[in-house]
C-alpha positions in Angstrom: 94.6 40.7 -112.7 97.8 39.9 -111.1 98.8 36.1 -110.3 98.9 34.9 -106.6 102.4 35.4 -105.2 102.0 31.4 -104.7 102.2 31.2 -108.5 105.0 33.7 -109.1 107.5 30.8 -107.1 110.3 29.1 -109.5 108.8 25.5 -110.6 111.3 23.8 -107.7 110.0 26.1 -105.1 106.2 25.8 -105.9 106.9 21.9 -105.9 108.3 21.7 -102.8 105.5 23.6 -101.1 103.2 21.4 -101.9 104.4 18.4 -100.9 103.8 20.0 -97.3 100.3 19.7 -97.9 98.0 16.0 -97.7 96.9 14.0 -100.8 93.4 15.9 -100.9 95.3 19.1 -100.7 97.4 18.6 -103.7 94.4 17.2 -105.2 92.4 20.5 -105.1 95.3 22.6 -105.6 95.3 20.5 -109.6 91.8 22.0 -110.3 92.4 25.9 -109.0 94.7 26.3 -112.5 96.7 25.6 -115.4 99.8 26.6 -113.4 99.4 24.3 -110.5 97.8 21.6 -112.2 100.9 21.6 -114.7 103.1 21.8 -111.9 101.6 18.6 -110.0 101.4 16.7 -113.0 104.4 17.3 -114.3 106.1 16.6 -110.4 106.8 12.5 -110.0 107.7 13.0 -106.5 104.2 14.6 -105.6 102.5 11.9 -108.0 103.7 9.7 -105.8 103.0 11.2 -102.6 99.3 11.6 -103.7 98.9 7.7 -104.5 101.5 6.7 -101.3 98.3 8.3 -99.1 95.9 6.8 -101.5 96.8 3.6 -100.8 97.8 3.7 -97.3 101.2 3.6 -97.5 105.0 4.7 -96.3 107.8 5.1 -98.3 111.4 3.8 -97.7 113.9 6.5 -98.1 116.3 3.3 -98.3 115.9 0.8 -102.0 117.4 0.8 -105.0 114.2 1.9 -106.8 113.9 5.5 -108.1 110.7 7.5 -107.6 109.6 7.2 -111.1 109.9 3.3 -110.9 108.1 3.2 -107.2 105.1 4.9 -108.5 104.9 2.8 -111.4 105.3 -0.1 -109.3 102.8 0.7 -106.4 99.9 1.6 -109.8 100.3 -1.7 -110.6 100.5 -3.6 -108.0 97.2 -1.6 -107.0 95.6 -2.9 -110.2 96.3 -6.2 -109.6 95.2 -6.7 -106.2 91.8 -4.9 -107.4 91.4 -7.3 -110.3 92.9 -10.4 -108.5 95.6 -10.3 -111.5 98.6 -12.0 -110.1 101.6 -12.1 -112.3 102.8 -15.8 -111.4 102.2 -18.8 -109.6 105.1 -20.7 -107.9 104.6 -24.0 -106.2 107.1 -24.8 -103.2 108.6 -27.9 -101.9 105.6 -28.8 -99.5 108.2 -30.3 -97.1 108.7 -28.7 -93.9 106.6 -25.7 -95.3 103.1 -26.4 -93.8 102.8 -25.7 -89.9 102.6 -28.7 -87.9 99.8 -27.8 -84.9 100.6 -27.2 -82.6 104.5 -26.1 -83.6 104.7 -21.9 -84.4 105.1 -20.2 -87.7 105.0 -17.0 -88.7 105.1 -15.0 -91.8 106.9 -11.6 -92.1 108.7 -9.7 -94.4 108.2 -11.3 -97.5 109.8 -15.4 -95.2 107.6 -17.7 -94.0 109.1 -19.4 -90.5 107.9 -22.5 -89.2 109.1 -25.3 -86.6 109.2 -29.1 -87.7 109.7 -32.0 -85.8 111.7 -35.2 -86.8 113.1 -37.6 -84.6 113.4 -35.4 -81.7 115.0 -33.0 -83.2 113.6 -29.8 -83.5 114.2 -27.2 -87.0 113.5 -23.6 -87.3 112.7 -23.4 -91.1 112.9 -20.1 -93.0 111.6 -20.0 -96.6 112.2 -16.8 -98.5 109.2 -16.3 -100.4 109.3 -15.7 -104.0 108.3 -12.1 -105.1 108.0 -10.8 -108.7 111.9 -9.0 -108.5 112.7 -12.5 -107.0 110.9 -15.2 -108.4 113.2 -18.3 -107.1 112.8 -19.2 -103.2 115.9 -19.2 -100.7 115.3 -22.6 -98.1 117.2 -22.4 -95.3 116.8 -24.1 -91.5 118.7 -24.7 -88.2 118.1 -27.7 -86.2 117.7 -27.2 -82.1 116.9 -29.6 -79.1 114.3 -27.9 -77.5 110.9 -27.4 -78.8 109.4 -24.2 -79.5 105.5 -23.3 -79.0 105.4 -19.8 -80.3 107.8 -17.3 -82.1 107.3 -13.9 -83.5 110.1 -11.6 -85.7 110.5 -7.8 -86.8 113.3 -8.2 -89.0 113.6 -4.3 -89.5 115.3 -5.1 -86.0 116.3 -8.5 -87.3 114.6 -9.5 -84.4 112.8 -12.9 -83.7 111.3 -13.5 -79.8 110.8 -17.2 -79.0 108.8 -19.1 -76.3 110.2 -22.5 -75.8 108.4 -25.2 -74.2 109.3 -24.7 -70.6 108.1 -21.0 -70.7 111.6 -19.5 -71.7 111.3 -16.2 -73.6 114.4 -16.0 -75.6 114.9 -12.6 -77.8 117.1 -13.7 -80.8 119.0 -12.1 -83.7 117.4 -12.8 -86.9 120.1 -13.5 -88.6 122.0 -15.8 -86.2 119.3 -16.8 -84.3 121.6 -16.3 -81.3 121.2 -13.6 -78.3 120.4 -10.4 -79.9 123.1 -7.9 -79.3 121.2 -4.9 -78.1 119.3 -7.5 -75.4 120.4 -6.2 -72.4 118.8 -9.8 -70.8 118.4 -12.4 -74.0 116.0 -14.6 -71.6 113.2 -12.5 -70.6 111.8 -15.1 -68.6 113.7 -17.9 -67.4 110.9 -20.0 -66.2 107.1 -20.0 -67.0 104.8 -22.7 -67.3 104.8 -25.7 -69.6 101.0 -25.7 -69.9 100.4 -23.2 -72.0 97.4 -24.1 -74.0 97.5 -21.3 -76.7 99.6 -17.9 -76.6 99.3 -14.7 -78.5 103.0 -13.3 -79.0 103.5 -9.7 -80.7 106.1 -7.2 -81.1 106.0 -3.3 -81.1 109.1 -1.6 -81.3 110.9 -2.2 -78.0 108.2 -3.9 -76.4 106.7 -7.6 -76.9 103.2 -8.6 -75.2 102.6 -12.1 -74.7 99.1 -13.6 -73.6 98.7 -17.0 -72.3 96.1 -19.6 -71.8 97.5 -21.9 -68.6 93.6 -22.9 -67.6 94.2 -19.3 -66.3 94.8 -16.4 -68.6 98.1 -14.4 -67.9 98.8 -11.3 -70.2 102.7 -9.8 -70.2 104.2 -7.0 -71.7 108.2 -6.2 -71.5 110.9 -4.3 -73.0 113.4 -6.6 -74.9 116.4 -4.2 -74.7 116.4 -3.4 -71.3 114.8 -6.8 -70.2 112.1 -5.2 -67.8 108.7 -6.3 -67.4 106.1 -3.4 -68.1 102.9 -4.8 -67.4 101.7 -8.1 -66.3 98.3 -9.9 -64.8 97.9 -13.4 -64.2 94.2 -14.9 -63.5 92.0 -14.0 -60.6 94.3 -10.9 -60.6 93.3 -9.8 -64.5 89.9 -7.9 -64.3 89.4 -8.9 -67.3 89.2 -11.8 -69.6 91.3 -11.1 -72.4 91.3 -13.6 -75.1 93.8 -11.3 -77.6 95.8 -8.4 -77.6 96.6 -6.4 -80.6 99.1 -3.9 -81.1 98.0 -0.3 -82.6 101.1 1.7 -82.1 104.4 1.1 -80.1 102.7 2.3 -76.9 98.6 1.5 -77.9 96.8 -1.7 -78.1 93.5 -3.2 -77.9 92.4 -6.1 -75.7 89.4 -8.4 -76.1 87.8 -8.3 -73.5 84.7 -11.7 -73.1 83.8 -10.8 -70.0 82.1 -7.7 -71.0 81.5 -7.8 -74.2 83.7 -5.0 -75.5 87.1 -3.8 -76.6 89.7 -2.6 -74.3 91.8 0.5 -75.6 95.1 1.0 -73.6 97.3 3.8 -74.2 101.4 3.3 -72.5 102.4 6.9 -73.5 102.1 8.0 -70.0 104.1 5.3 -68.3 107.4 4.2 -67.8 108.2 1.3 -70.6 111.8 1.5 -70.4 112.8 0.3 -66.8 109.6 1.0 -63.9 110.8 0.2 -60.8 108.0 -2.7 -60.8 106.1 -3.8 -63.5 102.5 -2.0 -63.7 99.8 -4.3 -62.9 95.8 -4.4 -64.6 94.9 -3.3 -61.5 96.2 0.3 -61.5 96.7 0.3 -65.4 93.2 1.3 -66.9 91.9 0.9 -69.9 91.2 4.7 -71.2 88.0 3.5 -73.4 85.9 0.3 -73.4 83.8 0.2 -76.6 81.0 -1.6 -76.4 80.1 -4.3 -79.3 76.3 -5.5 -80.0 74.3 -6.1 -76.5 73.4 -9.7 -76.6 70.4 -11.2 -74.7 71.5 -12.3 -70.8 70.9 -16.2 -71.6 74.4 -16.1 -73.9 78.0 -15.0 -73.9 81.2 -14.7 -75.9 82.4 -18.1 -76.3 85.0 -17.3 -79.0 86.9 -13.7 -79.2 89.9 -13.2 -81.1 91.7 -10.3 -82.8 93.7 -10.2 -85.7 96.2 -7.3 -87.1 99.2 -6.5 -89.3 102.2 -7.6 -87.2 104.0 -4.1 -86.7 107.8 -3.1 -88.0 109.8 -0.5 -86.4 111.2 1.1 -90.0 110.3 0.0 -93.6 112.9 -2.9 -94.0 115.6 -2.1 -96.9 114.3 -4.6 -99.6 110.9 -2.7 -99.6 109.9 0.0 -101.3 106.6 0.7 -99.4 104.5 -0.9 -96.5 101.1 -0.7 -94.8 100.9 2.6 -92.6 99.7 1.2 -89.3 97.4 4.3 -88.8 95.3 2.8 -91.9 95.8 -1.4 -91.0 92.2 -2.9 -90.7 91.4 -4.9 -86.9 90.1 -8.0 -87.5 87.8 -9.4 -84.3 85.9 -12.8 -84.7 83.3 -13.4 -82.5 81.1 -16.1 -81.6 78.6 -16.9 -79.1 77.0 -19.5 -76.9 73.9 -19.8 -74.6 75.1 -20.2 -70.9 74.2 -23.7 -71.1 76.2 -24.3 -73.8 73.1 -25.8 -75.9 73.7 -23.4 -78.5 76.2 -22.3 -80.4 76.3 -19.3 -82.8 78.2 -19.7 -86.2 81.6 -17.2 -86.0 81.2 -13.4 -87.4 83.7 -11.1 -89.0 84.1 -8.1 -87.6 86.4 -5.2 -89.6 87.3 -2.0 -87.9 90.0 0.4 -89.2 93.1 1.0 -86.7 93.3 4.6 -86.6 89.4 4.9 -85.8 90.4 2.8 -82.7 93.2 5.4 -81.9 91.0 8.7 -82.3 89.3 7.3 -78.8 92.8 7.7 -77.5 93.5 11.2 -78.8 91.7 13.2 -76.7 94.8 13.7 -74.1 94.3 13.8 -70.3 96.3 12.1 -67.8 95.4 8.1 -67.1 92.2 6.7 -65.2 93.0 6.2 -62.1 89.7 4.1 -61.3 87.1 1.5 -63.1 84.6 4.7 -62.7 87.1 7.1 -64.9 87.2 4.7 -68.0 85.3 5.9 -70.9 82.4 3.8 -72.0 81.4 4.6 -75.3 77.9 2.1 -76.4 77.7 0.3 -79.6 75.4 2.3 -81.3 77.1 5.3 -81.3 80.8 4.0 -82.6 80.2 0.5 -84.3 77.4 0.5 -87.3 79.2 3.9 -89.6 82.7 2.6 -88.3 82.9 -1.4 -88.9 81.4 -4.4 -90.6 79.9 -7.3 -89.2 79.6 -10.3 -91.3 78.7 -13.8 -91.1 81.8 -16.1 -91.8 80.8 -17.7 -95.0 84.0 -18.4 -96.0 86.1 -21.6 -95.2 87.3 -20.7 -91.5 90.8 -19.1 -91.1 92.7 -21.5 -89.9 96.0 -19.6 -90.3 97.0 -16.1 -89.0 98.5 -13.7 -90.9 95.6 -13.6 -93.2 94.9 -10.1 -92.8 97.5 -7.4 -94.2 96.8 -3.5 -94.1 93.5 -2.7 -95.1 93.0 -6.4 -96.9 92.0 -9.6 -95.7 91.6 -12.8 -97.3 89.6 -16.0 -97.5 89.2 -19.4 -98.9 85.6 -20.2 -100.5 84.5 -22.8 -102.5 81.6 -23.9 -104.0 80.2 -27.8 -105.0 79.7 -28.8 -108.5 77.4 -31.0 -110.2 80.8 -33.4 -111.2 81.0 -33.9 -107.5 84.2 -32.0 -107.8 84.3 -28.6 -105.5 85.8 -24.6 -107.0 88.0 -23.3 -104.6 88.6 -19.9 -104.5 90.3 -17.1 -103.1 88.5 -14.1 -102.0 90.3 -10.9 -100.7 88.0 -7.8 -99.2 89.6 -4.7 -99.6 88.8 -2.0 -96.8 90.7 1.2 -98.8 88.0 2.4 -100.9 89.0 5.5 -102.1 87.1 7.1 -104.9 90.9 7.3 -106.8 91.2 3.7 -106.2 88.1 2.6 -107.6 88.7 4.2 -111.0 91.1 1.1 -111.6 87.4 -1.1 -111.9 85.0 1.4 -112.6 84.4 3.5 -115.7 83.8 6.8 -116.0 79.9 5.1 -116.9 79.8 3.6 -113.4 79.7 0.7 -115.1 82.6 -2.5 -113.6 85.1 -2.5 -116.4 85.9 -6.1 -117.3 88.5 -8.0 -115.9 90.9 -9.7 -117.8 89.6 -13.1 -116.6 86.0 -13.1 -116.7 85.8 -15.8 -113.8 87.2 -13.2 -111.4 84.2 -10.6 -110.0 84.9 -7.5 -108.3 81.7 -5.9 -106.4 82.1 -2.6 -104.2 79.8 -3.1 -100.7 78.3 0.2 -100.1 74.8 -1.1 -98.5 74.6 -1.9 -95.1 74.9 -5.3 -93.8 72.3 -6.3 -91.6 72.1 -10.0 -89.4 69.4 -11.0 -89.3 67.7 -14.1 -90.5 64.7 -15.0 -92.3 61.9 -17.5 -91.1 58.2 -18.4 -92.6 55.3 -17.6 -90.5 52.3 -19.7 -90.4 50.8 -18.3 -93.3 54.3 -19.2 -95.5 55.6 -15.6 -95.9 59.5 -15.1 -95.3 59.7 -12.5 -92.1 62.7 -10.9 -91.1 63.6 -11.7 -87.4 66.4 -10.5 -85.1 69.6 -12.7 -85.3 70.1 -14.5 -82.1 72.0 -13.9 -79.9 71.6 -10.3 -80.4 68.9 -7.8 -78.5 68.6 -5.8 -81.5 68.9 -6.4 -85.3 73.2 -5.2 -85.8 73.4 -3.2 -88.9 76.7 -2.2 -89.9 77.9 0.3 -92.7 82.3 0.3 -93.4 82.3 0.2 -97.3 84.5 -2.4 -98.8 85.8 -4.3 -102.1 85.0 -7.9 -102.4 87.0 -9.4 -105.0 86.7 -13.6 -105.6 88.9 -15.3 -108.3 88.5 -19.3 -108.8 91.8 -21.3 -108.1 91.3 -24.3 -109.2 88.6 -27.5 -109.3 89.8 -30.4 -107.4 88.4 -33.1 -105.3 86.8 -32.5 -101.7 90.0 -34.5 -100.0 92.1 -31.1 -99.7 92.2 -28.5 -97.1 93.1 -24.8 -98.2 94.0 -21.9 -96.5 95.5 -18.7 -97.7 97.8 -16.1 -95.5 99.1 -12.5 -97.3 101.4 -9.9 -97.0 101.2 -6.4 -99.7 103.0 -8.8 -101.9 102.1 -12.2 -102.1 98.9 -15.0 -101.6 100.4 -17.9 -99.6 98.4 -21.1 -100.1 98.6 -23.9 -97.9 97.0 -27.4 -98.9 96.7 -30.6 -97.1 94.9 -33.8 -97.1 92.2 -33.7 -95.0 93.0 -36.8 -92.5 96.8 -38.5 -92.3 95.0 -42.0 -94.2 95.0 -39.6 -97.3 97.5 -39.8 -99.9 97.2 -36.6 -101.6 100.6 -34.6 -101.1 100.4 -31.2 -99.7 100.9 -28.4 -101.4 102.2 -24.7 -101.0 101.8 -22.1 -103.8 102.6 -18.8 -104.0 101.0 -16.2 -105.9 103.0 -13.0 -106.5 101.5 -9.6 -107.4 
């Protein structure tokens, strides 16, 4: 029987048709025959396509690192994330390296920026974080006279955006930290308020949103090149209230909204965000889709929302090899809630939601609502229990941000001994769970192969998780009732890795909290009250 013409290509041809095809493509394509399973294997560059979409990632067309080695170094650093395996600890010079509340920091590609203050003087401190092709940290800092009380940076633009104290929205070079050359207007906004009582700054590309707590909330979106102001709403005038904004593309975000209970999707692809002749308002900007979370009883409210995402970069900066596709980063919402009285407070939950399942509610086309009525309101039930995880927060609370990177987030947990000493640990869940994946800690048996420490434990979540809580009834039988504040019992079902390794045993006096990138564990530890004389700490582990 004569071969498929597919077959009769030269090798080079046959390869480079099937890199036009997706991972599971490719995949199938190895068990049809000899001939294309030959070809695949024997092909680096599709190797490492496969695992690239695998794991979630883009390549860099820029680097010094040749396919071959890329692969090889994206397998293991796969392997070691999954079995908590770093290859080294560093400790850093703990001074000027933990953030100061309520002074900004920020951690991006692979430097950790924070503001100190000594003596009135004010220093923008940039600490090149160590990294397994760079073990040895690079200090650096630049003293200024005002303060500063957020900053954010892309440095694939080698950009850094800074709000100063009296409102001022400077847009900076990285570098030089000086006016950015391709700012057509380096101060965004000359004057703002000084009250600002917490702010949410984010980049996308050529825009940057701000939100703003003032005893009103104000939420701002320009473009930094051309200077102009997109979008903006300022108190009575927001119809919402938006406690966080999070960017999903460079023209999509989602906005937390309290007031109703839900998440606001915006799409910008239909507007003008290069230079409207006036900036859009909330008022005749619409949401496209308002997805509803749990319905909660009338008697309580959202007393806590936040959101939490990987900051975005425009291109893969030159020193990496590979970073997070955005399409695949994980949304991280805490919630909490409180009666209306305020008598009762809910613990915080963990919410987990994958960005590109946010997006498909944007793909559907159409021009923009032009009214409240037009929005798209889409219940709980019928997007939120196959599509995100709920949790109780267990762990030590978050303190930080930047403790969620791609499709992994991490925690500090610890646990109380008998010594009276106290295990901390670090515990990273792990949202990618594809089947190729999990071969790195599951035999071919099912079985968990061991890890190399057998303190660590790895544990794939398939089952549902359900809130709820238990009580005993009169007869002293555990029953399962709903979880206040909630109408119904919330079951949710997005699959996930849990992976826990102890750090060390030390005594209760320390505070730790962990931050991440696709590299790196950053952890940050600090005497619990100033009367303390423990010295902090900052350690680095590199994977």
């Amino acid at each position: 029987m004569p071969s498929h013409p597919l077959l009769c290509l030269p090798r080079e041809l046959l390869t480079t048709t099937l890199t036009f095809l997706q991972h599971e493509d490719i995949l199938r394509c190895r068990g049809v025959c000899r001939t294309l399973r030959t070809t695949i294997d024997d092909s680096v560059a599709l190797l490492y396509q496969v695992q690239l979409e695998i794991e979630g990632l883009i390549d860099s067309s820029k680097g010094s690192l040749c396919t071959a080695d890329r692969l090889k170094l994206l397998l293991e650093r796969r392997d070691r994330w999954l079995r908590m395996n770093w290859a080294k600890v560093v400790t850093l010079t703990p001074t000027r390296l933990i953030p100061e509340t309520p002074l900004p920091y920020e951690l991006q590609g692979g430097t950790f920026f924070n503001v100190t203050a000594h003596a009135g003087k004010f220093s923008m401190n940039m600490t090149r974080l160590p990294s397994i092709a760079d073990p040895t940290p690079e200090y650096e800092n630049k003293e200024f006279d005002s303060q500063f009380v957020d900053i954010t940076v892309d440095p694939s633009q080698d950009l850094m955006v800074v709000l100063d104290l009296l409102g001022r929205l400077h847009v900076w070079s990285l570098s030089t930290l000086e006016a950015h050359p391709l700012a057509q207007k380096p101060v965004l906004r000359e004057e703002g308020t000084a009250e600002a009582r917490m702010t949410g700054l984010s980049i996308a590309y050529d825009l940057v949103a701000i939100v703003e707590w003032t005893g009103f909330v104000s939420a701002t979106i320009w473009n930094w090149k051309t200077g102009a102001m997109i979008l903006h709403g300022h108190g009575l005038d927001l119809p919402y209230l938006i406690t966080g904004l999070t960017w999903l593309s460079s023209d999509k975000f989602v906005v937390a909204d309290a007031d109703t209970n839900s998440l606001l999707l915006f799409s910008l692809s239909a507007y003008d965000c290069v230079s409207p002749a006036t900036p859009y308002t909330f008022d005749t900007l619409f949401p496209y889709v308002r997805l509803q979370l749990p319905p909660v009883h009338d008697t309580w409210h959202l007393s806590f929302f936040q959101l939490e995402s990987t900051p975005l970069l425009a291109t893969v900066p030159r020193d990496r090899p590979f970073i997070p596709a955005l399409e695949h980063n994980i949304v991280v919402f805490t919630l909490q809630y409180a009666t209306m009285d305020h008598t009762q407070v809910t613990g915080r939950f963990l919410g987990f939601v994958h960005n590109h399942h946010l997006v498909s509610h944007l793909s559907g086309g159409g021009p923009p609502p032009e009214r409240l009525e037009d929005i798209k309101v889409v219940p709980w039930e019928e997007w939120g229990p196959q599509n995100t995880r709920l949790l109780r927060n267990n762990y030590s609370r978050a303190t930080y941000a930047r403790y969620v990177h791609g499709q992994r987030v991490v925690y500090p947990g610890t646990r109380d001994m008998h010594d009276g000493n106290r295990v901390l640990f670090v515990i990273v869940l792990d949202f990618n769970v594809h089947p190729k994946r999990l071969e790195s800690i599951i035999g071919a048996n099912g079985r968990y192969k061991d890890p190399f420490d057998r303190t660590n434990k790895v544990e794939v979540v398939h089952n549902p998780e359900v809130l709820e809580h238990r009580i005993a009834d009169a007869n002293g039988q555990m029953q399962t009732v709903p979880q206040s504040p909630f109408v119904e019992v919330v079951t949710t079902h997005l699959p996930y890795i849990k992976t826990s390794r102890p750090v060390d045993k030390r005594l209760e006096k320390r505070m730790s909290h962990f931050m991440m990138d696709d590299e790196r564990l950053i952890e940050l530890n600090h005497p619990v009250t100033q009367d303390d004389t423990y010295d902090a700490q900052v350690r680095v582990y590199t994977f």
